[in-house]
N, C-alpha and C positions, 0 to 999 in steps of 0.2 A: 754579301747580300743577306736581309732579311727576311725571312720568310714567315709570313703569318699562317698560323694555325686556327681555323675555326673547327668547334667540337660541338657540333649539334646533336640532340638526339634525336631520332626520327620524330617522336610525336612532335617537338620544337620546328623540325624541317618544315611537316605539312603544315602545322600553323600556322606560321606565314608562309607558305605557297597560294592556302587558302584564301588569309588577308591580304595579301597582294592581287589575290584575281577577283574577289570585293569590290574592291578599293578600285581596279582596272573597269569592269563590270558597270559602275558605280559612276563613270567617268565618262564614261562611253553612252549609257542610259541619259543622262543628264543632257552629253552635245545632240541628242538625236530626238528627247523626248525634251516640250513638247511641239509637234506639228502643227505649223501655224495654219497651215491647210489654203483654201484662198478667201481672199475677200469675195463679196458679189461682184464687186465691179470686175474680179479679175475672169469671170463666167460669160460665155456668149451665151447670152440668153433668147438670142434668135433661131437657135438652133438645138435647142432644148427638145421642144417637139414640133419639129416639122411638120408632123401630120395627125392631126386628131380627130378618128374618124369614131361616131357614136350616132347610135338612129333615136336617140332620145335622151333627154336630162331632165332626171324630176326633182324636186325641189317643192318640198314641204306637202307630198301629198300628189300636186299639179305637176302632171308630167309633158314634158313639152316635145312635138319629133315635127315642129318647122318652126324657124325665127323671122322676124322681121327683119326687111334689109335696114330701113331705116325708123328713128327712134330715140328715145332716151332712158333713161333706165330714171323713176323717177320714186322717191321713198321718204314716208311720212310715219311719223312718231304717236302712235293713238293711245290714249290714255285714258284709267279713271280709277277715282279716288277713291280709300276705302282708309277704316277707322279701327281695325279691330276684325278678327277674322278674315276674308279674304274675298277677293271680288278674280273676275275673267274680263277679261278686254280681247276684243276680235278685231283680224282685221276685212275691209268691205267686202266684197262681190269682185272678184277682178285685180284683190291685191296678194299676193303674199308674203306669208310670215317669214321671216330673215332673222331675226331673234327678240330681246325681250329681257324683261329685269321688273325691277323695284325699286321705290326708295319707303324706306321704313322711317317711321319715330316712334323708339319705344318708350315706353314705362318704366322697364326693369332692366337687369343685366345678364338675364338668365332667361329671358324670351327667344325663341327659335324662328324663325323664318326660312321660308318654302318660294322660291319662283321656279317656274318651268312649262315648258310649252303644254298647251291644251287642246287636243283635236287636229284637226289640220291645219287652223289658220289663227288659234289664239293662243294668247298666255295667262296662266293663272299664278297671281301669287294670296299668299297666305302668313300670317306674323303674327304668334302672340301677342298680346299687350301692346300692338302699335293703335298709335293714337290719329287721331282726325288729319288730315294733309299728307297721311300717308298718299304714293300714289302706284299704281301697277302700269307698266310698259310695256308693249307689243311695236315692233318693228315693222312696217307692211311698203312691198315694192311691186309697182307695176312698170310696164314698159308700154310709154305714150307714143 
């Protein structure tokens, strides 16, 4: 019988003790990582919140503590146009504001532009060097 002789040194041993528990580590991480988690469809989403008890929801200001039973929820697009510096668009008596934008045409390529809500119920935007057909958008929702 033959008998094989291995002549390690220590610093050689833990070497690879370490690269094998790497390499293990390494292997192991990989089957487990990553969590595909669930889809939405794989979620009851009936049962998310049961019970949602609140004696009020305000919303942009207009704070509401009774709803109507019945209704639609109904939302229009108010607009106007500006050329250069910046204009405010509101929305009526009885709607609110839900959000809001811009479309810009500039001049340059180093002009800055500005949207964001204004007051309780508008939006203001603002854009260097935008030209004529610019236009600012305000988002407004009532319930008819």
């Amino acid at each position: 019988m033959v008998a094989l002789k291995i002549n390690l040194t220590n610093k050689l041993f833990y070497t690879f003790v370490i690269l094998l528990a790497v390499i293990l580590l390494g292997v192991g991480v990989y089957a487990v990582v990553p969590n595909p988690g669930h889809s939405p469809n794989d979620i009851d989403w009936s049962s998310v919140i049961s019970v949602l008890r609140a004696n009020q929801i305000c919303l942009g200001g207009i704070c509401k503590t009774a709803w109507p039973t019945t209704g639609s929820l109904s939302c229009t697009t108010r607009s106007a146009p500006f050329g250069g510096g910046g204009v405010n668009v509101y929305c009526q008596t009885g709607e609110v504001r839900t959000g809001g934008g811009m479309k810009a045409f500039h001049e340059g390529d180093d002009d800055w532009t500005f949207t964001y809500p204004v007051g309780t119920n508008g939006w203001q935007c603002s854009a260097e060097g935008a030209k004529s057909g610019s236009t600012c958008y305000v988002v407004c929702c009532k319930i008819q």
